[in-house]
TITORBA-671464 format. One record per residue (C-alpha): residue in one letter; residue number from 1; x, y, z. Coordinates in steps of 0.5 Angstrom, whole numbers, plus 500, padded with zeros to 3 digits. Example, Ala and Ser with C-alpha at 12.3 -4.5 7.8 and 13.67 -1.06 7.14 Angstrom:
BEGIN
R   type   seq    c1    c2    c3
R      A     1   525   491   516
R      S     2   527   498   514
***
This chain:
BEGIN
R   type   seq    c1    c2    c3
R      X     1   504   564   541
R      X     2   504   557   543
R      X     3   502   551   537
R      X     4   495   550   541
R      X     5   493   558   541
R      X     6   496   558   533
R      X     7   491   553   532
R      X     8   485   555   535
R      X     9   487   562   532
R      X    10   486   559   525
R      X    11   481   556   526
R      X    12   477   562   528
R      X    13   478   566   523
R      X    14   477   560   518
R      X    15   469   561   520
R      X    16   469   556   526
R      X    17   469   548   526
R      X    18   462   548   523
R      X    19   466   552   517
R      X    20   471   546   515
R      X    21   468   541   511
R      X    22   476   538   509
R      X    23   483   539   513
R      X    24   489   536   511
R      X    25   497   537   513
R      X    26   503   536   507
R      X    27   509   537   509
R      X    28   509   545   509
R      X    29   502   547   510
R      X    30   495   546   512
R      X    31   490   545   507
R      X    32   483   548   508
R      X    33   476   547   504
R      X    34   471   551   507
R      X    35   463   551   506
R      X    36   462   558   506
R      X    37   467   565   505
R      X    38   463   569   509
R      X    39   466   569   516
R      X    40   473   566   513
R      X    41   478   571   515
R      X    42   485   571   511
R      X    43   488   577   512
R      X    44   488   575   519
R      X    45   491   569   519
R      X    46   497   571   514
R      X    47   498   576   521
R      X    48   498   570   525
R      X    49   504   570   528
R      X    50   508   563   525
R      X    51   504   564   519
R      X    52   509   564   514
R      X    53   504   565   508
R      X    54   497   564   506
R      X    55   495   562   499
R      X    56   487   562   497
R      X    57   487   557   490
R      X    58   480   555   491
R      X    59   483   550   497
R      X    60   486   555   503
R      X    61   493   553   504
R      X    62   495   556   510
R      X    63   504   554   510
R      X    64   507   553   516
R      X    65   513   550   515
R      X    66   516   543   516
R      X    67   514   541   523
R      X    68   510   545   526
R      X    69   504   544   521
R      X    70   503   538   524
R      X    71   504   539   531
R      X    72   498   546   528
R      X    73   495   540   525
R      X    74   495   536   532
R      X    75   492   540   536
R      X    76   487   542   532
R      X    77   485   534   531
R      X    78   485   534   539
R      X    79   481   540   540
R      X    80   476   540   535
R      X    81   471   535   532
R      X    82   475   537   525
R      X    83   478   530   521
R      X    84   485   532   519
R      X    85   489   527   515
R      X    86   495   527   521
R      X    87   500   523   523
R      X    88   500   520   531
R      X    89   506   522   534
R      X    90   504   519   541
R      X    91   511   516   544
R      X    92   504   512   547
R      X    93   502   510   542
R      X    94   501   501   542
R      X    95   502   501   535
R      X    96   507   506   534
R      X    97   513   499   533
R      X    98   508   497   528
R      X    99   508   503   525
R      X   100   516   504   523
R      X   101   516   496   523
R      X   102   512   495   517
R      X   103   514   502   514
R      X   104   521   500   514
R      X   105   520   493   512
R      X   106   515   496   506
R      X   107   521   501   504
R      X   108   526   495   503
R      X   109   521   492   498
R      X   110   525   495   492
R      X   111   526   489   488
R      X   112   523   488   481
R      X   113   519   482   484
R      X   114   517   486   491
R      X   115   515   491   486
R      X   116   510   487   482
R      X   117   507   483   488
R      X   118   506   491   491
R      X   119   502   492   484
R      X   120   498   485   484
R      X   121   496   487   492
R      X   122   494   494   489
R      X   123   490   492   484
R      X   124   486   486   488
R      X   125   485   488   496
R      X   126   480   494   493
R      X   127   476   487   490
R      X   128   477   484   497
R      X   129   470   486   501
R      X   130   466   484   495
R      X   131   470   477   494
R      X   132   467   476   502
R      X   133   461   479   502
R      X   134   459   475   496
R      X   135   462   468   499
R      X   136   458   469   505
R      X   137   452   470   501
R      X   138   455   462   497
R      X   139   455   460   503
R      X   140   448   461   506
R      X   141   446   459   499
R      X   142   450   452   500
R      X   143   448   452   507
R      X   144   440   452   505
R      X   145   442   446   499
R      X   146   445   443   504
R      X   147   439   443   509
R      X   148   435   442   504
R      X   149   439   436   501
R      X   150   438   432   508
R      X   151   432   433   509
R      X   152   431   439   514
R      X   153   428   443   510
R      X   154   422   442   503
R      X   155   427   441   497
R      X   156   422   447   494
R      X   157   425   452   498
R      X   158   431   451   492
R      X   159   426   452   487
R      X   160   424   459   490
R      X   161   424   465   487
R      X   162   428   468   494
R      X   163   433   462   493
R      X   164   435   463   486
R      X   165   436   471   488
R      X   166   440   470   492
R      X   167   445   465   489
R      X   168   445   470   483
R      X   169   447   475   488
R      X   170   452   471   491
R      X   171   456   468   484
R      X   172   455   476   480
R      X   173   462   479   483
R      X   174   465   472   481
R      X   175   462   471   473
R      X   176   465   479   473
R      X   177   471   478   476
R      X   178   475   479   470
R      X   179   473   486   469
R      X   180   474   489   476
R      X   181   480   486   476
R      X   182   482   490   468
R      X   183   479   496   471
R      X   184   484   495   478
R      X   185   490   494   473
R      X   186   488   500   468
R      X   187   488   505   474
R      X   188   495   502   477
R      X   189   499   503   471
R      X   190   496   509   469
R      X   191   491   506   463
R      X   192   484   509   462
R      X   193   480   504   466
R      X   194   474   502   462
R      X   195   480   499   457
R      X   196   482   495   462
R      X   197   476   493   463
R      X   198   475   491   456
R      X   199   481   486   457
R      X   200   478   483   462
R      X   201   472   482   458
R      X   202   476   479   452
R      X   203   479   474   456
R      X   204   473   471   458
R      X   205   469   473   452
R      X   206   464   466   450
R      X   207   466   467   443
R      X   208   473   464   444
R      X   209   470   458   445
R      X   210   466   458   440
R      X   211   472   459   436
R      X   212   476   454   438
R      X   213   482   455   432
R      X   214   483   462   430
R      X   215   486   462   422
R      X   216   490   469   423
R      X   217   496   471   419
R      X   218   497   464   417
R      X   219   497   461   424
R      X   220   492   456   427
R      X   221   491   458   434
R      X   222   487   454   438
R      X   223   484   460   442
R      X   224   478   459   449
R      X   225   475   463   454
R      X   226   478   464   460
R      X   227   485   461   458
R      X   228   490   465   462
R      X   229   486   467   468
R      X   230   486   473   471
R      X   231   494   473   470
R      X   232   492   473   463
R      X   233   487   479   464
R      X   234   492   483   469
R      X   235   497   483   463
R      X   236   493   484   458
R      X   237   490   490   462
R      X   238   497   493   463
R      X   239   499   492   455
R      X   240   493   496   454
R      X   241   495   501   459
R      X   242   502   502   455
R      X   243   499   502   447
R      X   244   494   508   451
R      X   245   501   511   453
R      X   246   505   510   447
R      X   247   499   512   442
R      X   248   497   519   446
R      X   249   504   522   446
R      X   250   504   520   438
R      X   251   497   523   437
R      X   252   494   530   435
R      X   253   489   533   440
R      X   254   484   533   436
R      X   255   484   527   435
R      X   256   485   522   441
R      X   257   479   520   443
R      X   258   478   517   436
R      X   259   485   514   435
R      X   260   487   513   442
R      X   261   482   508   445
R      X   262   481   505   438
R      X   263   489   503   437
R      X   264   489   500   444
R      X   265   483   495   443
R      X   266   486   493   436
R      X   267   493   491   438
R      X   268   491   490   446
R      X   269   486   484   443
R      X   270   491   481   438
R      X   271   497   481   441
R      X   272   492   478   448
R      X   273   490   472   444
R      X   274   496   471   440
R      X   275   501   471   445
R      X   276   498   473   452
R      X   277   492   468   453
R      X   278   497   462   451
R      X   279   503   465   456
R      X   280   499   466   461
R      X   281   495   459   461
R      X   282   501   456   461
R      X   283   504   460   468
R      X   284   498   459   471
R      X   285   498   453   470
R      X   286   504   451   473
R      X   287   504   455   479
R      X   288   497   451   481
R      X   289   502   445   479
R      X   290   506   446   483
R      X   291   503   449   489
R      X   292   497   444   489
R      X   293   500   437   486
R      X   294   507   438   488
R      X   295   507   441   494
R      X   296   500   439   499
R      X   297   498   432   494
R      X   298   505   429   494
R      X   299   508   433   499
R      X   300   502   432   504
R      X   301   504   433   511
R      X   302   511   436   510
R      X   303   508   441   504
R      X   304   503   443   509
R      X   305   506   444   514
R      X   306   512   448   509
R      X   307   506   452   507
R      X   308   504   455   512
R      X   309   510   456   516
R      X   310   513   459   511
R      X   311   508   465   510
R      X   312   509   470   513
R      X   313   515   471   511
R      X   314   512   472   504
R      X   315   507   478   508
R      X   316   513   481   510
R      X   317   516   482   504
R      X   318   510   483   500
R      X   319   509   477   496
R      X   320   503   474   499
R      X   321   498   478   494
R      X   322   501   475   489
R      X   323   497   468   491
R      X   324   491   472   490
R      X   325   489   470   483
R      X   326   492   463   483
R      X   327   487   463   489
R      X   328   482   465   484
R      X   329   484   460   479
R      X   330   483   454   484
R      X   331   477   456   486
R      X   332   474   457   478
R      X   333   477   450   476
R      X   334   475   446   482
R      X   335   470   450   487
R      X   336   473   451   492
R      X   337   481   453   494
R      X   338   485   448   498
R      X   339   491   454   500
R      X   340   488   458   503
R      X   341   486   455   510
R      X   342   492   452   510
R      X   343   496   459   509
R      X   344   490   462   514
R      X   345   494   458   520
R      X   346   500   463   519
R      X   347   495   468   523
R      X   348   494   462   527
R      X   349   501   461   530
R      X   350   502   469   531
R      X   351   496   469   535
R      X   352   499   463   540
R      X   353   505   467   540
R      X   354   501   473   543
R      X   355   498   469   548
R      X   356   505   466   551
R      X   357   508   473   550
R      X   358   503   476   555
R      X   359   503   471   560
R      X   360   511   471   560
R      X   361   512   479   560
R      X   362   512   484   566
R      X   363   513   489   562
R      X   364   506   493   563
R      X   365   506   497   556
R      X   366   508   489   553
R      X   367   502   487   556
R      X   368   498   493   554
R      X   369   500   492   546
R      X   370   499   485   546
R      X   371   492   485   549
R      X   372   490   491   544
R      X   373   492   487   538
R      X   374   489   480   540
R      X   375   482   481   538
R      X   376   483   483   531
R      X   377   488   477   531
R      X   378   482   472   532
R      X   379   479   475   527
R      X   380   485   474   522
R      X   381   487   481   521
R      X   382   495   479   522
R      X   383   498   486   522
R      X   384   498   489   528
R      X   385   501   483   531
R      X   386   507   482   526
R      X   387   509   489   526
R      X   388   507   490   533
R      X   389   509   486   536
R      X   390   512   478   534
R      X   391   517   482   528
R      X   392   520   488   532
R      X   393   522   481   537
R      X   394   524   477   532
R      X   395   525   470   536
R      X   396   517   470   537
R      X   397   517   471   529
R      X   398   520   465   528
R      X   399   516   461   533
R      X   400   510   463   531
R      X   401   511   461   523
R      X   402   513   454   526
R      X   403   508   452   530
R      X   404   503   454   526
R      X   405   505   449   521
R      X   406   502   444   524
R      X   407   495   446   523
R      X   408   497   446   515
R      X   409   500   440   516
R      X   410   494   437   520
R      X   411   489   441   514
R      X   412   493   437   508
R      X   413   490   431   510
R      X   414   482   433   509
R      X   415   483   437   503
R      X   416   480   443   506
R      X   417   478   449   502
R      X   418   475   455   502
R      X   419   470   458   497
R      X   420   473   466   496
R      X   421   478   469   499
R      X   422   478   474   505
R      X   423   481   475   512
R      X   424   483   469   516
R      X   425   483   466   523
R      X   426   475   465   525
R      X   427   472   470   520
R      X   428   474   465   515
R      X   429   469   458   518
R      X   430   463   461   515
R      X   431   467   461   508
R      X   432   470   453   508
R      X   433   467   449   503
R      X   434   463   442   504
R      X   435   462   444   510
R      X   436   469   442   514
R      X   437   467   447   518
R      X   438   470   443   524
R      X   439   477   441   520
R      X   440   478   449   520
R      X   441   477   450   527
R      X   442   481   444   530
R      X   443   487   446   526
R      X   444   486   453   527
R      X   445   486   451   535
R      X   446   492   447   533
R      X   447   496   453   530
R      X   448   494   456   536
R      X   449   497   452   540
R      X   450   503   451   536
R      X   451   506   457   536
R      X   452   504   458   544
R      X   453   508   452   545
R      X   454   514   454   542
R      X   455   514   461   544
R      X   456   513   460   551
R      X   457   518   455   551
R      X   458   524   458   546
R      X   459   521   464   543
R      X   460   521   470   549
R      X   461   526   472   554
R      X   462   523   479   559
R      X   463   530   483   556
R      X   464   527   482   549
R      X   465   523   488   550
R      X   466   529   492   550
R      X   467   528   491   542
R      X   468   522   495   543
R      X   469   522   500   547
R      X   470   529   501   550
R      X   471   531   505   556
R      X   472   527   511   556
R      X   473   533   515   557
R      X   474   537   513   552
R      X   475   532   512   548
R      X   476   529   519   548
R      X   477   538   521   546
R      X   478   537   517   541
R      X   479   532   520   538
R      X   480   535   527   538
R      X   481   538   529   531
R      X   482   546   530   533
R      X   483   548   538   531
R      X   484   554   539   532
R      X   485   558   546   532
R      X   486   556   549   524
R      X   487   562   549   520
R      X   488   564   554   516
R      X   489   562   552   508
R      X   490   558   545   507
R      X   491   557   542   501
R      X   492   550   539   499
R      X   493   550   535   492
R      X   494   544   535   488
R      X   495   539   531   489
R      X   496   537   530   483
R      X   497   539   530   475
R      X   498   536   535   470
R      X   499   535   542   468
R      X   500   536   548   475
R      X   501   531   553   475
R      X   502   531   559   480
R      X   503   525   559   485
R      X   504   523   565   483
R      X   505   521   562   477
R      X   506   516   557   481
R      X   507   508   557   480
R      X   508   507   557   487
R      X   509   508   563   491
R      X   510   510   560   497
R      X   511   517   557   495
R      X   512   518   562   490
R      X   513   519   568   494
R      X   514   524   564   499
R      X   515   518   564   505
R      X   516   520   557   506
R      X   517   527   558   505
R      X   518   533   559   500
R      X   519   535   554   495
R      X   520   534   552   488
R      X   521   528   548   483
R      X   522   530   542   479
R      X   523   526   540   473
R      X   524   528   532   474
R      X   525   530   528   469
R      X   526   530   522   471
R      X   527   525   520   477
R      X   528   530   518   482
R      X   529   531   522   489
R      X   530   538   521   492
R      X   531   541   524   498
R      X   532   545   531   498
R      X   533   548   530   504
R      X   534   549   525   509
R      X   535   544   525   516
R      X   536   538   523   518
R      X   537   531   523   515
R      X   538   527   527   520
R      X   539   521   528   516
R      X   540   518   523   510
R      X   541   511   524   508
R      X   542   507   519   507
R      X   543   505   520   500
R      X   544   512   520   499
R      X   545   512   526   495
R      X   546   517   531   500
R      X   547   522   528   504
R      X   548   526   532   511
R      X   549   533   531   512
R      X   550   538   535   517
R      X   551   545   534   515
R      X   552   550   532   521
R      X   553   552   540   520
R      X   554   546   542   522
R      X   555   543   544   515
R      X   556   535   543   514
R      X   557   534   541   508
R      X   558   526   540   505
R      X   559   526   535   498
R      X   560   519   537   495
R      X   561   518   532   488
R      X   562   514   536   484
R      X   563   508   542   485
R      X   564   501   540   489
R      X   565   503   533   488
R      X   566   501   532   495
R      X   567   494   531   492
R      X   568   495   526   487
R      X   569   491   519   488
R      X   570   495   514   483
R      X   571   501   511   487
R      X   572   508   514   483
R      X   573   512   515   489
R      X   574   516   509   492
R      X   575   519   510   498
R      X   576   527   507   500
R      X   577   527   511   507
R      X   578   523   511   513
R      X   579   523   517   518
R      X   580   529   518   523
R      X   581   533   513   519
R      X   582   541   515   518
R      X   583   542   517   510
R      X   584   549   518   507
R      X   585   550   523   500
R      X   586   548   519   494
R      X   587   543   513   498
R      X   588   537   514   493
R      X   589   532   516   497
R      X   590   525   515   493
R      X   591   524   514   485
R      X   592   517   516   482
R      X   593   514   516   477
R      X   594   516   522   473
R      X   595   511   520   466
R      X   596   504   520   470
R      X   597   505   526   474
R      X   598   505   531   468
R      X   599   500   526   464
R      X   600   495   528   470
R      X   601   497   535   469
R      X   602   502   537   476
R      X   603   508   541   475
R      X   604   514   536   476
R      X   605   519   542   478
R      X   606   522   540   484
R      X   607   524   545   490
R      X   608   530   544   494
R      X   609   530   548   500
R      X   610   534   550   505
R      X   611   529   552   511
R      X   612   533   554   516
R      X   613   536   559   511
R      X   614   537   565   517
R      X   615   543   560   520
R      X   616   548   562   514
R      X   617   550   567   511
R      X   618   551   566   504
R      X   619   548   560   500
R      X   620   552   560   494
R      X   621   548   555   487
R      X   622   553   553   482
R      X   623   551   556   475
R      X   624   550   551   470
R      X   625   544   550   466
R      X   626   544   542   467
R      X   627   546   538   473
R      X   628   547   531   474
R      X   629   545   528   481
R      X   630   551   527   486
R      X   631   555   533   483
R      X   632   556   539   488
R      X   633   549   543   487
R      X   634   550   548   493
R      X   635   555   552   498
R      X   636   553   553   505
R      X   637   557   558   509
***
């Protein structure tokens, strides 16, 4: 039975397409929520031939195994009107070289600071909609004002009940911004989100300036509303979050909700006044410093044009989320962001070195990518392009951050500002402040030009294509995983460090009667994944949760990190690897959160599966109780 008969098989039996309300794949098994039981047939499907078991735990859970869930999975996506949360594997596909280029530059980004501006993007982007949406509105405001101001229009139009409604709606998200932006951090580090939201609200509280000095603990503190920013809410919020985690360990059942959230506020609001608010007023502070007055007022042209030649590099290695509270800050203090459009132009210079590389190429899929990506760059939606395209090349990359300099450099004579923050390129003219619409779009043409320029002049050889795509054939050899003849006895380290646990021990039924495969659970004790052998990553799931990989003497082996945590929402994984990557024993493959899975009750139990078992003999575990991670786990024969 081939995958696409398997496929229409299952779906038969689970009631029909019209059954299926939710379709996902994990790295093992396909997982159902259906409207009605009534036709749904589980006995059946278990008979299916490449079914390897069947689960019914509210979700029906069909296992599959590595692989051939998402090739299952595929075809049901292709063939029905089912969504299905599934990878695309298209050989085709335009985005696939942006795909595995930003997953790989993603994977790289492992460093202290890479991982506090990933967290700062993860607590900002999910506001950014509201931001725009709120901004145009402003910007319709401002427009009627300023209609009204030069005589266009009657001056009683801005006393109108209409007006004043819409500049209220425009300017709620902004008074309120502290409290999303609490609530954003609170859910990131695993804090309950109205606390954070409560940290949002002190910072801003107008009590403090009423205050002025504050008489604590013998101390004269000088205390006002708004002092640290939104710098100062994210920290504070991540404080709350920690007291919250620190307090509920240490506090009986039934009393949490009493105590827990009482001793959060306390300390969380004493330590913010006295020791977050200052620090971070003085933080902000300086990096407006240096940015505004240092880099665009006395740096002018050559700090406009460093700005923006210098920015997508940021984006590649995460930091450019970073800039979005100093954004905000700008725009409380003055109005109005000066950075922004001159960093906009980044996406401008990549835009023009599309364009030259569309004129130059030959190469028809080259040409088709390009085409594909260049609308949603217009509209400054960069990500295609850079990862796409541009990056992947290399050269281009180059050119197109250098010429979009000089549309920062032209912007840094005008004081060009923007009244919120959002997308970039064209999308960003109905957002520019006191209506400097035609500056933003010279220097938008500028960048275009920019990058055009020196891209077709020193950015692009036809050969370069060979970065993308290579030659089909030895293309097609490379992706195939090398398994030469097995040897007698492999050594597998342990991947982990922590207590064994037999796979008959497991709660899930699908591991622990060896359906998947023989091997071994470990119960981690320190949340850091490592490599048991060398190979090649053949599989890596998304949510970083499971991780596939055939050792060079042919042994599959299936790394799962804890129980069901594919259907976690918060992001404990980080991810060191990407798909089809070459790993050597003892590489740290992925770290996690081991603290939040068990406080959102999943099993942090961690199978270690051989799945081609049927291929050996014998596998022999070591027997101990402990293990630490780089000792020798399993014998393979």
């Amino acid at each position: 039975m081939n995958n696409h008969e398997l496929a229409e098989l299952i779906v038969k039996h689970l009631g029909g397409q019209k059954n299926i309300s939710n379709l996902t794949n994990c790295i093992t098994r396909l997982r159902i929520d259906v409207k009605s039981r009534n036709n749904v047939d589980l006995e059946a499907i278990k008979q299916l031939e490449g079914v390897l078991s069947v689960l019914d735990q509210g979700t029906i859970q069909v296992v599959l195994g590595p692989g051939k869930v998402t090739k299952v999975a595929n075809e049901i996506h292709e063939n029905t009107t089912i969504t299905v949360d599934v990878e695309d594997e298209s050989e085709d596909a335009a985005f696939d070289v942006g795909s595995d280029t930003k997953a790989a530059y993603k994977a790289k980004q492992t460093s202290i600071f890479q991982q506090f501006f990933r967290h700062i993007g993860n607590i900002f982007v999910p506001i950014v909609p509201g931001l725009v949406a709120s901004g145009l509105l402003l910007g319709i405001a401002n427009l009627i004002l300023n209609m009204a101001d030069a005589g266009m229009i009657s001056q009683g139009v801005l006393e109108s009940d209409w007006y004043m409604l819409l500049e209220a709606i425009g300017n709620l998200l902004f008074a309120s911004l502290g409290v999303f932006v609490g609530i954003n951090t609170a859910r990131e580090f695993g804090g309950t989100m109205v606390l954070g939201g409560i940290a949002g609200l002190l910072i801003n509280a107008p009590v403090l300036d009423d205050i002025g000095a504050l008489s604590l603990f013998g101390l004269n503190l000088e205390v006002s509303t708004g002092l640290g920013g939104l710098l100062g809410v994210i920290i504070a919020a991540y404080l709350f979050a920690k007291i919250e985690k620190f307090t509920r360990k240490r506090v009986h059942d039934s009393l949490d909700l009493i105590v827990t959230p009482l001793i959060t506020v306390m300390l969380g609001s004493l330590a913010t006044v006295i020791i977050i608010q200052p620090i971070a007023g003085l933080l902000m502070s300086g990096i407006t410093w240096f940015l505004v007055d240092i880099m665009l007022e006395t740096g002018g042209i050559i700090g406009g044009y460093v700005l923006a030649a210098t920015f997508l590099p940021l984006v590649t290695v995460g930091m450019h989320q970073g800039l979005i509270p100093v954004h905000l800050e700008l725009i409380d203090q003055f109005g109005s962001t000066t950075l922004l459009p001159i960093l906009a132009m980044a996406g401008g210079g990549q835009v023009g070195a599309m364009i030259a590389i569309y004129i130059k190429t030959k190469n028809k899929r080259l040409k088709n990518t390009v085409a594909s990506v260049l609308p949603v760059g217009f509209l400054g939606i960069g990500e295609p392009l850079i990862y796409g395209v541009s990056l992947p090349l290399g050269r281009p990359f180059l050119t197109a951050s250098l010429g979009a300099g000089f549309g920062g450099a032209f912007l840094s004579l005008f004081n060009v500002g923007a009244i919120t923050v959002g997308p970039s390129g064209a999308v960003l003219i109905p957002l520019i402040a006191d209506n400097k619409y035609l500056l933003y779009i010279i220097a938008l043409i500028i960048s275009y030009a920019g990058g055009f320029i020196l891209t077709y002049l020193f950015g692009y050889k036809e050969e370069m294509v060979n970065k993308l795509y290579g030659d089909s054939a030895s293309q097609t050899k490379t992706d195939e995983v090398s398994v030469p003849e097995q040897q007698k006895e492999v050594q597998l380290n342990s991947p982990l460090s922590g207590e064994l646990q037999p796979l008959s021990e497991l709660k899930d039924e699908v591991f622990a009667t060896e359906a998947m495969g023989k091997g071994i659970a470990i119960i981690p004790s320190e949340g850091k994944l490592y490599a048991p052998v060398n190979g090649k990553a053949t599989t890596v799931f998304p949510t970083g949760h499971a991780i596939g990989i055939t050792s060079d003497d042919g042994v599959e082996i299936l790394l799962h990190i804890g129980l069901d945590t594919v259907e976690m929402k918060e992001n404990v994984f980080e991810l060191n690897i990407t798909k089809d990557e070459n790993v050597k024993t003892g590489q740290l493959l992925c770290t996690f959160d081991m603290e939040t899975i068990k406080e959102k009750g999943y099993d942090i139990t961690s199978p270690i599966l051989i799945t081609n078992s049927d291929s050996y003999e014998t596998i022999t575990i070591v027997e101990q109780k402990q293990i630490e991670a780089g000792n020798s786990l399993m014998t393979i024969e």
